[in-house]
N, C-alpha and C positions, 0 to 999 in steps of 0.2 A: 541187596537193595535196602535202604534207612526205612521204615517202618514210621507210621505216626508214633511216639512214643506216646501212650497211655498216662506215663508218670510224669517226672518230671516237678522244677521248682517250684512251691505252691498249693493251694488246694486244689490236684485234681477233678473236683467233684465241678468245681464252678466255672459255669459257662456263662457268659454275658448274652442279657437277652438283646433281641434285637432292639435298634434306637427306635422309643415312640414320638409321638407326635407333640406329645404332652398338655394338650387341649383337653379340655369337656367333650363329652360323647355327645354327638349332635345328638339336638333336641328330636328332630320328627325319629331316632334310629332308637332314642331309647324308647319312644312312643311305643314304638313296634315292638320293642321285646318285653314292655310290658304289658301291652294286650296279651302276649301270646305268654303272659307269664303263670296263667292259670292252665298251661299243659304239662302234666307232670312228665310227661311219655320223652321219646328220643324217635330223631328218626330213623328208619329203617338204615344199617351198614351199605355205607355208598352212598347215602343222599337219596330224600325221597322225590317224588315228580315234579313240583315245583322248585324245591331248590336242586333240580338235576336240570329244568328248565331256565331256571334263570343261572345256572354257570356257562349254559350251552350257552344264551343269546351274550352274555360278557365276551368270551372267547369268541364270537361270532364277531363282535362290535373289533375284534382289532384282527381279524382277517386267520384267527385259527378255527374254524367250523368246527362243530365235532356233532353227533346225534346223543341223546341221553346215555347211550350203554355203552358209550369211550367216555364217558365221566365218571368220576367218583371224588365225590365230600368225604372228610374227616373233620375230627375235633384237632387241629390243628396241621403243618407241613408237618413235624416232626412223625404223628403216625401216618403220615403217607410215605416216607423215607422209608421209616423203617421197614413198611411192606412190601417196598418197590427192590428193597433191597435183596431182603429174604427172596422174594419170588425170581428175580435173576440169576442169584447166587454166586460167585467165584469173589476175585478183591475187586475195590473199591480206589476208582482214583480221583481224586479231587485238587483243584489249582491248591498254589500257596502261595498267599492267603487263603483263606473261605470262609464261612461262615461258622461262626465257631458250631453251630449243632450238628455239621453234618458227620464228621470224623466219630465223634462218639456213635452214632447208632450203628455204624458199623463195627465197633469194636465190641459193643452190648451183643450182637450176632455171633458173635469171634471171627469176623471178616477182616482179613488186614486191605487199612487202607494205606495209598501210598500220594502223598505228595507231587503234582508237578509243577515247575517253577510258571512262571506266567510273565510275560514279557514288561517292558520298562514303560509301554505308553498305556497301559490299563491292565486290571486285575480280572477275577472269575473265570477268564477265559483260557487256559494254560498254553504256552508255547506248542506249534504244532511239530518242532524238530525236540523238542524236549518231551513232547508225549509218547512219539515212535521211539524215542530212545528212554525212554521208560518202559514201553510194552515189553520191545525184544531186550532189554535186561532180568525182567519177571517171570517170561517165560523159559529163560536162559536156564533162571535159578530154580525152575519149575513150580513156578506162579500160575496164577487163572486169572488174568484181569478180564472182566466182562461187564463192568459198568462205569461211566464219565459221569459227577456232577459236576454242572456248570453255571453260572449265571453273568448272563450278559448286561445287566445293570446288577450292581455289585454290593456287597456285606461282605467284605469290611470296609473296601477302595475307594466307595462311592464313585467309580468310573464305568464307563458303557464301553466294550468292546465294539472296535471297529465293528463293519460287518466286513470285511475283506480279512481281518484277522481270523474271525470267527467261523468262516465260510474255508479256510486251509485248516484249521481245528479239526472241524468236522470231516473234512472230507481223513486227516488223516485219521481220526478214531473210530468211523465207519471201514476204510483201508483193513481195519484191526480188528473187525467185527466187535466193535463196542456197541451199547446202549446207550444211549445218552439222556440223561435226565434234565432238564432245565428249570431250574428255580427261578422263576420270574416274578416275584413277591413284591420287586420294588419297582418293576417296569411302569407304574402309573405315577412314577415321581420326578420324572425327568425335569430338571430345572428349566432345561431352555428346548422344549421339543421339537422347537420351528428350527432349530441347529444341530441337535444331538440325533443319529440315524440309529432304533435301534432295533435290530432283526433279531425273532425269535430263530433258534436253530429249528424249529417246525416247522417254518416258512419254510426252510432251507430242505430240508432230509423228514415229510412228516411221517414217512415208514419208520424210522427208527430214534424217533424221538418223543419224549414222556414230558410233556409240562406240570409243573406243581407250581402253584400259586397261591400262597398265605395269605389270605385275607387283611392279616393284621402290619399289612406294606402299608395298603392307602384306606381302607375300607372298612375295617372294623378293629376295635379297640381289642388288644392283645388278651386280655383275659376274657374274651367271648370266642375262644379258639374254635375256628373255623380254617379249612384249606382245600383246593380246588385241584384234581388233578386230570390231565387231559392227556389220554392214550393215542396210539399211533392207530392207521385205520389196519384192515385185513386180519388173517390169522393167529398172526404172531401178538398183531396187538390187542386181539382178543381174549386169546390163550393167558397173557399179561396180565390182562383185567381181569380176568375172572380171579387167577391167583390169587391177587393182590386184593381183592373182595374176601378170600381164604383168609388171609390174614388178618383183614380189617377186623373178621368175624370172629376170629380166635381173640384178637382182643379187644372185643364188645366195643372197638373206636366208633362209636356214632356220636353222633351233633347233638345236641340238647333242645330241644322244641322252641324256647323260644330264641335260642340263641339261631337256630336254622331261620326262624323268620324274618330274626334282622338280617342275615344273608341274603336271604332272598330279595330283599327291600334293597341293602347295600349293592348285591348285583345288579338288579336290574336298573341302577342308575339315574333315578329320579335327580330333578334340577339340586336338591339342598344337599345331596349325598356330591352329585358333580361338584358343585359352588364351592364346598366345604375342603375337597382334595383339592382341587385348584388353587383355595385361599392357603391351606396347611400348605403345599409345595412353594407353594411364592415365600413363603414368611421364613422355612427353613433354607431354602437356596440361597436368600440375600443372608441368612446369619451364619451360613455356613461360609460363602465368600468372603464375609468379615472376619473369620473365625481363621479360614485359610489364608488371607492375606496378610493377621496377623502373625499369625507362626513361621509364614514363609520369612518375613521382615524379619525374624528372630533367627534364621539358618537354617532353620530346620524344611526337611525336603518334604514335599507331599502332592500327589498330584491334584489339580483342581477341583473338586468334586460337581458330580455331573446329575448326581441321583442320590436318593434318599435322606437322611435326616444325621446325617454325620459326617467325617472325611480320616484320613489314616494318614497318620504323619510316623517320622523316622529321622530319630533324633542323633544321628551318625557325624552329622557334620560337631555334634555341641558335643563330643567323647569328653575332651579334656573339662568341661564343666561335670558332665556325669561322673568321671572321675573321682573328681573332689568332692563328689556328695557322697562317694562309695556308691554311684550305682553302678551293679557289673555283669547287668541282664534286664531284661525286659520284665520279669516281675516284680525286681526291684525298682523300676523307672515305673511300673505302674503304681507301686505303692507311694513312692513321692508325688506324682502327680496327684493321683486321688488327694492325699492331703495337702497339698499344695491348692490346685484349683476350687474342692470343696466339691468335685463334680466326680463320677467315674472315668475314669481311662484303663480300660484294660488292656492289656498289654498285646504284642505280636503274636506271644506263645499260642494265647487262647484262639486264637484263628489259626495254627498250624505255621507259623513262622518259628526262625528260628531264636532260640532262646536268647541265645545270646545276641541278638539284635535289636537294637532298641526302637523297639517301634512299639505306638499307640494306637486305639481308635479312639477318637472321641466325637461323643451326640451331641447336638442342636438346642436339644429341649432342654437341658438347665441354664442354658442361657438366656431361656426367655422367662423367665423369674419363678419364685418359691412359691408363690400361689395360684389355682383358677384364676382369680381376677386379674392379675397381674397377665398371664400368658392370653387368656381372651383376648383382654386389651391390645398385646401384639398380633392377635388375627384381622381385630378391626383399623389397624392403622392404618395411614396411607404413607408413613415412614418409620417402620418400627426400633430401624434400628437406632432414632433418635429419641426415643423414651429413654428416661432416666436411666430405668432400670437395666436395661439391655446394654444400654450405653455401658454402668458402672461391671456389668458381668467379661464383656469385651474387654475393658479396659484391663481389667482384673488378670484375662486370661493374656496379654499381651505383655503385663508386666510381670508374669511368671516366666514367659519363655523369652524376655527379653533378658531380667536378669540371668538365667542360664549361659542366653550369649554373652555378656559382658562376662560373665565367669567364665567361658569357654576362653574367651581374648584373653583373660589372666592369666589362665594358666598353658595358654599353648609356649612350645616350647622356643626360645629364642632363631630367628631363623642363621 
């Protein structure tokens, strides 16, 4: 079996964070952490009664219940990974794509993770004939697979699995006696949610399913890390949390006082906290549609994006223009874009694709301009994508991948 490779072209070390919103931290949310900025303390490992209270009543508001003692907060998704990890133990398998943080905490463990491919109409969710023929190849070669991440609204795809896709997923990684971990970080950003259906695997199997949910999707600004995890009910998912509290506690991962209270403020969902993800998701869907329809125009394939603050394109069709720039890998095609757009695009690699594919992600948020005031302004609009600004960033990124295809046409080879 092919292994994530650790190395690899480039600086291994660097992981692309997840796309922000690129907005001002609402006003009532910094209120809140600056009252509470006169506590110097931390809360208690796991999250204390209030904010253990207000992730229960979030996770209640979308139909996953849970009681205080199937929850547990961290200072971020990334230390709940890794404890969920540790406390399952055997490999690690993840779609590919994924998000680029999750393959590494497995590898800091010494867990080999392993790759499965993920079907052609959306990403996070892997093939259910390509996951059983994954298991029994691992076990074959005397492997331990015993954990699936997944995420049904997606980092890096920006697509939402079926729930008919993701409903034969499960049943076959349950089949295999898997764990299933659910990163649902972005599920509050659906662009269009009166269209887009999108089911937790919890719903589906909640005995055998872990949700982790990062704050820092729709809800709090990424450097106030904050992340939410929700256990399965009975013994096993008992036995799980308590572990996985073991390790919180080995590495002292508790929440920061006032950063807990803006949590608790941000959960329990006050009207300006709603308003505020409602306006951010509207402002990033329509620029990401813009954003997609211009790259599609240019050749390049990608599927629609459905969720979050970015989309992933795969620039296969424009070879013979990559070509003649010498690009001859996805780190390479990240590196021209980056200086070409003026904006980040990191490459396929960093999500577990393969290198020599040229594929990108690229965010939302440098498109809606270089200052506060500037990107504000696109929150209050009532058509942003016809400000100047927005207009000339669009334009910018269209006439980059447009020229590509006109290079592509040059150089393709006579028929």
């Amino acid at each position: 079996m092919r292994r994530t490779d650790p190395e690899g072209h480039g600086p291994v070390r660097f992981g692309p964070p997840i796309p922000e919103d690129g907005l001002a931290v609402l006003p009532e949310l910094s209120a809140v952490l600056a009252a509470a900025a006169s506590r110097a303390g931390a809360e208690p490992v796991g999250g204390g009664p209030a904010l253990l209270d207000a992730a229960c009543g979030y996770g209640d508001r979308r139909g996953l219940p849970a009681a205080p003692d199937r929850v547990a907060v961290a200072p971020g998704a990334p230390a709940l990974l890794v404890a969920l990890t540790a406390a399952i133990g055997g490999d690690v398998l993840v779609p590919r794509p994924c998000a680029a943080w999750w393959a590494p905490y497995a590898r800091l463990l010494g867990r080999p993770a392993f790759h499965v491919p993920t079907p052609a109409e959306s990403g996070g969710v892997p093939d259910p004939y390509a996951l059983l023929e994954t298991v029994r190849r691992l076990r074959a070669e005397g492997g331990d697979p015993r954990l699936l991440v997944l995420s049904v609204a997606d980092d890096p795809t920006a697509t939402v699995a079926p729930p008919e896709l993701l409903h034969e997923t499960i049943e076959a990684a349950v089949g295999q006696g898997l764990h299933l971990v659910s990163d649902e970080t972005w599920r509050d950003t659906l662009h269009d949610p009166h269209d887009t259906v999108l089911l937790s695997p919890a719903e589906m199997l909640p005995e055998r399913v872990t949700v982790v949910t990062d704050l820092a999707g729709a809800l709090l600004p990424p450097g106030w890390p904050a992340a939410v995890a929700r256990f399965p009910a009975g013994e096993d998912g008992n036995a799980l949390h308590a572990r996985v509290l073991d390790v919180l506690t080995a590495l002292d991962a508790r929440v920061a006082a006032p950063v807990a209270a803006a949590a608790v403020y941000a959960l329990s969902e006050p009207e300006p906290v709603t308003a505020r993800v409602a306006g951010a998701v509207r402002l990033h869907a329509r620029v990401a549609a813009a954003a997609h329809h211009a790259v599609v125009a240019a050749g390049a394939v990608a599927r629609p994006p459905q969720c979050g603050r970015h989309l992933y394109v795969d620039l296969t069709p424009l070879a013979p223009a990559l070509a003649a720039h010498d690009i001859g890998d996805a780190q390479e095609l990240e590196d021209f874009l980056t200086g070409r757009l003026g904006m980040p695009a990191p490459g396929g690699h960093r999500f577990g694709d393969d290198l020599e594919a040229p594929r990108v992600r690229l965010s939302t948020a440098p498109l809606l301009g270089g200052t506060p005031e500037r990107r504000a302004e696109c929150l209050d609009a009532p058509e942003p994508l016809e400000l100047p600004h927005v207009d000339r960033a669009l334009i910018h990124l269209k006439s980059v991948f447009d020229d590509l295809r006109d290079d592509a046409q040059r150089w393709e080879p006579p028929r």
